[in-house]
C-alpha positions in Angstrom: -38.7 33.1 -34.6 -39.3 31.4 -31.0 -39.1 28.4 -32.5 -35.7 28.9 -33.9 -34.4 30.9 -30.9 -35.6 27.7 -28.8 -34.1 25.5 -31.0 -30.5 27.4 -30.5 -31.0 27.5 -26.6 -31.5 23.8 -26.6 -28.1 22.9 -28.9 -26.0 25.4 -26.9 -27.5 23.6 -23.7 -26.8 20.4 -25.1 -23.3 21.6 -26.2 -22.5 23.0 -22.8 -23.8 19.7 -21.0 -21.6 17.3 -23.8 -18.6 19.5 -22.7 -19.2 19.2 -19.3 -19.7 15.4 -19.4 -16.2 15.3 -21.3 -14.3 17.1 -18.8 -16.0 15.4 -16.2 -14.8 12.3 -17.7 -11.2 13.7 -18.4 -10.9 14.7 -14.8 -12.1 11.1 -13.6 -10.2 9.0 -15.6 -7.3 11.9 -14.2 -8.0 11.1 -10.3 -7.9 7.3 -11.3 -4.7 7.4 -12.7 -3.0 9.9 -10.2 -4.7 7.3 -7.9 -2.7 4.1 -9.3 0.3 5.9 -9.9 0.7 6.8 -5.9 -0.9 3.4 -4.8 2.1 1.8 -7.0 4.5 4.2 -5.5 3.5 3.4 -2.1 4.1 0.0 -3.1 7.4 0.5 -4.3 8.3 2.4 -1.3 7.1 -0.3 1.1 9.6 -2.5 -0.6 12.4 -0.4 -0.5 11.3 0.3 3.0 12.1 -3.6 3.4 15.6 -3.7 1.8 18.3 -4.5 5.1 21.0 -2.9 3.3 21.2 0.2 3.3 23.4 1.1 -0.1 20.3 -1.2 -2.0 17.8 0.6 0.1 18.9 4.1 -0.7 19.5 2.9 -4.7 15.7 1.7 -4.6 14.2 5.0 -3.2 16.1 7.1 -5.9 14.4 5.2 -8.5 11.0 6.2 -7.1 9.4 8.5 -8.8 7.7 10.9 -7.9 10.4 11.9 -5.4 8.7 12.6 -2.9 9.9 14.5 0.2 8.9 11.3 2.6 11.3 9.3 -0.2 13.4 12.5 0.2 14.0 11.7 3.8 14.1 7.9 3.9 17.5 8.6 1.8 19.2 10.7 4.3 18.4 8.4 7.1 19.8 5.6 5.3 22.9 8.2 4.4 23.6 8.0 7.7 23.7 4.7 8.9 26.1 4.6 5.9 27.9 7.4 6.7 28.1 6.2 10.2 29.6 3.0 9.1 32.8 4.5 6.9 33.1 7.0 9.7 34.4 3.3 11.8 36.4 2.4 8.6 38.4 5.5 8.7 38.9 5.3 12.5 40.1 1.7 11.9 42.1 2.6 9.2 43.8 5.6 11.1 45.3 2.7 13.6 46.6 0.2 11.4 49.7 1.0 10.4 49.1 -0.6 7.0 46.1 1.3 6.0 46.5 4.9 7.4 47.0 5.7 3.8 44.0 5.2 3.2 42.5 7.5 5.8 42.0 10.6 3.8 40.4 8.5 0.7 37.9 7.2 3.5 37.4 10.6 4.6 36.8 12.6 1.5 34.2 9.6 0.9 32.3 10.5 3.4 32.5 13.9 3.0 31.2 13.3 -0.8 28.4 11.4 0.9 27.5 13.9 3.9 27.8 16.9 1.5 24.5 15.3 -0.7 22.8 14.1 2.3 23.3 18.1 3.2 22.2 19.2 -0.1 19.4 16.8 -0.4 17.7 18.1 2.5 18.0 21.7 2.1 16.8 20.7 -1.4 14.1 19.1 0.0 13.4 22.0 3.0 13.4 24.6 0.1 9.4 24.5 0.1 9.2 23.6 3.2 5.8 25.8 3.3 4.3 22.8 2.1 5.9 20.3 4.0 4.4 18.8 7.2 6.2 19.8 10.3 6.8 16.4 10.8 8.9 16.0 7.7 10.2 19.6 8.5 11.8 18.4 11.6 13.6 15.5 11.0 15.0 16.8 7.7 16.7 19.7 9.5 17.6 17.3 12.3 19.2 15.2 9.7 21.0 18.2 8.3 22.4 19.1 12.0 23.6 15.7 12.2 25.0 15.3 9.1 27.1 18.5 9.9 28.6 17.5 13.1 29.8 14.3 11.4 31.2 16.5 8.5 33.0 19.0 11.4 34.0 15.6 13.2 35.8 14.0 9.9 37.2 17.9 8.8 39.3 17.5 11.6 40.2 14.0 11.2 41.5 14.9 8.3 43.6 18.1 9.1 41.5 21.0 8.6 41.5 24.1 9.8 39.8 24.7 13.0 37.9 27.7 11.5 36.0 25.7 8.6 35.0 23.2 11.6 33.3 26.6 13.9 31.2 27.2 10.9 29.6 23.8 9.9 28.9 24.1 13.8 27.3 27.2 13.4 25.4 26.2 10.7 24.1 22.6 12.4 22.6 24.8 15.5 20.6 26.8 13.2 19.4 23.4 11.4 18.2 21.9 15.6 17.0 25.2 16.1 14.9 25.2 13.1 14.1 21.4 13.9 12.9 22.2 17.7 10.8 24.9 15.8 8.9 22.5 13.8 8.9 19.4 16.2 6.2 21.5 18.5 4.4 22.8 15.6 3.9 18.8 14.6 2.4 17.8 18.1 4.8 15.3 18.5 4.9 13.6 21.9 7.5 14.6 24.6 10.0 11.9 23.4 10.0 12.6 19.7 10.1 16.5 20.9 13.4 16.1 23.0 15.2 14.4 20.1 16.5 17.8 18.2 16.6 20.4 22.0 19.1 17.2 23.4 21.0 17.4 20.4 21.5 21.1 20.2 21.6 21.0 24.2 24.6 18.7 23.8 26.4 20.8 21.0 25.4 24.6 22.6 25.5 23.3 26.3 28.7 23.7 28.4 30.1 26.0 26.4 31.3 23.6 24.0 30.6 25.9 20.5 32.6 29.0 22.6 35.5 26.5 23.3 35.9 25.8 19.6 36.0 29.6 19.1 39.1 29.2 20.7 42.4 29.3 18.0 43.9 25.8 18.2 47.2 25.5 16.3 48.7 22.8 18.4 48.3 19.0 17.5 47.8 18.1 20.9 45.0 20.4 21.3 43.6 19.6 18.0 43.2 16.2 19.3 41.4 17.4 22.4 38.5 19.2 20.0 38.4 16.5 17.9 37.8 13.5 21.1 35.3 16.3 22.0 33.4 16.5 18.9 32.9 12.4 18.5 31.4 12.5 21.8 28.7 14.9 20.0 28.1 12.5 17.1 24.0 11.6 16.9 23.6 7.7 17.4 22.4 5.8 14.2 19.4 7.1 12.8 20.4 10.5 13.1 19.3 11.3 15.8 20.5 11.4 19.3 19.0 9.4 21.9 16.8 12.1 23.7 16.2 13.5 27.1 13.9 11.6 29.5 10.6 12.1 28.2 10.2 13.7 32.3 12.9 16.4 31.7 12.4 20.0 29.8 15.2 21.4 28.5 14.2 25.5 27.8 16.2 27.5 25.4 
């Protein structure tokens, strides 16, 4: 009888210890390939990270996979820059005579382009839990920008003062939110400045309160609009920052 009960205890042992070595295996052989696959990515994304132009640069990182928040990001930035660029082929093409035709194509472009670049970040920012703050920040920086240029080209293409207030609205809430997660990273004074000088520059003087105003003139139209360029985030998207010296409280 002990013999047999001994016997039992040492195939169940052995049983246990074959299972164990199995999923021990499974779960190696796992890490190893989770290992290559993001080694490979990260070799992919250094690449892309190379590309000059940014229309190839932005098609490379979509074809990453996974896609990855930091891949996430990279794709807004290049937006931008691209963004930034049309935004001077509009404006070119709204003072030649033989292409101000074209100024609302160029414009509802861009407003294709800075609607995903939106979309994509909020996308991005919905798990934002388990994001870094680092990430955190610059995507809702990038979203601020990204809605000032949208107000900029709604009224460079005739719309209503109203729909401009609210992308407004909306882009201090995204540098608010940015500011929030900037000094939760530990970023240095520089890096820190970049999102409080851009909501500083769109909050400060009063400039959201003046756009509360009802404009129905062209003339004054005009007047918002020259305001508004002036608000515009260099390339990058991001504006250039206070001295690293000067605190801005809000």
């Amino acid at each position: 009888m002990k013999t047999g009960i001994t016997i039992t205890v040492i195939v169940l042992l052995s049983v246990a210890f074959m299972l164990l070595g199995i999923y021990g295996a499974h779960e190696y052989r796992t890490a190893i390939a989770q290992e290559t696959r993001n080694r490979l990515v990260q070799q992919e994304l250094q690449k892309a990270d190379a590309i000059a132009d940014d229309h190839a640069a932005v098609a490379a990182y979509k074809k990453l996979s996974p896609a990855l928040p930091e891949i996430q990001l990279r794709i807004v930035q290049r937006q931008w820059r691209i963004a930034l660029e049309m935004l001077q082929y509009m404006q070119r093409a709204r003072s030649n005579v033989e292409l101000q035709d074209q100024t609302n194509a160029y414009g509802a472009r861009i407003k294709t382009l800075l609607d995903e670049m939106i979309e994509r970040c909020g996308g991005t920012l919905a798990d934002s839990a388990s994001l870094s703050p680092s990430l955190v920040w610059q995507l809702y920086n990038t979203a601020g920008s990204a809605k000032v240029l949208s107000a900029f080209v709604m009224l460079e293409t005739g719309q209503h003062v109203d729909k401009v207030q609210s992308v407004m609205r909306d882009a201090l809430t995204d540098y608010k939110a940015a500011i929030e997660a900037v000094d939760k990273a530990g970023a240095p004074p520089a890096r820190k400045n970049i999102p409080r000088w851009n909501f500083e520059v769109l909050s400060g003087k009063g400039n959201v309160q003046k756009f509360e105003v009802s404009m129905t003139d062209m003339e004054r139209n005009k007047t918002l609009k020259d305001n508004l360029e002036t608000l515009i985030p260099e390339i990058g998207g991001y504006g250039p920052g206070e001295p690293i010296e000067t605190i801005i409280k809000k």
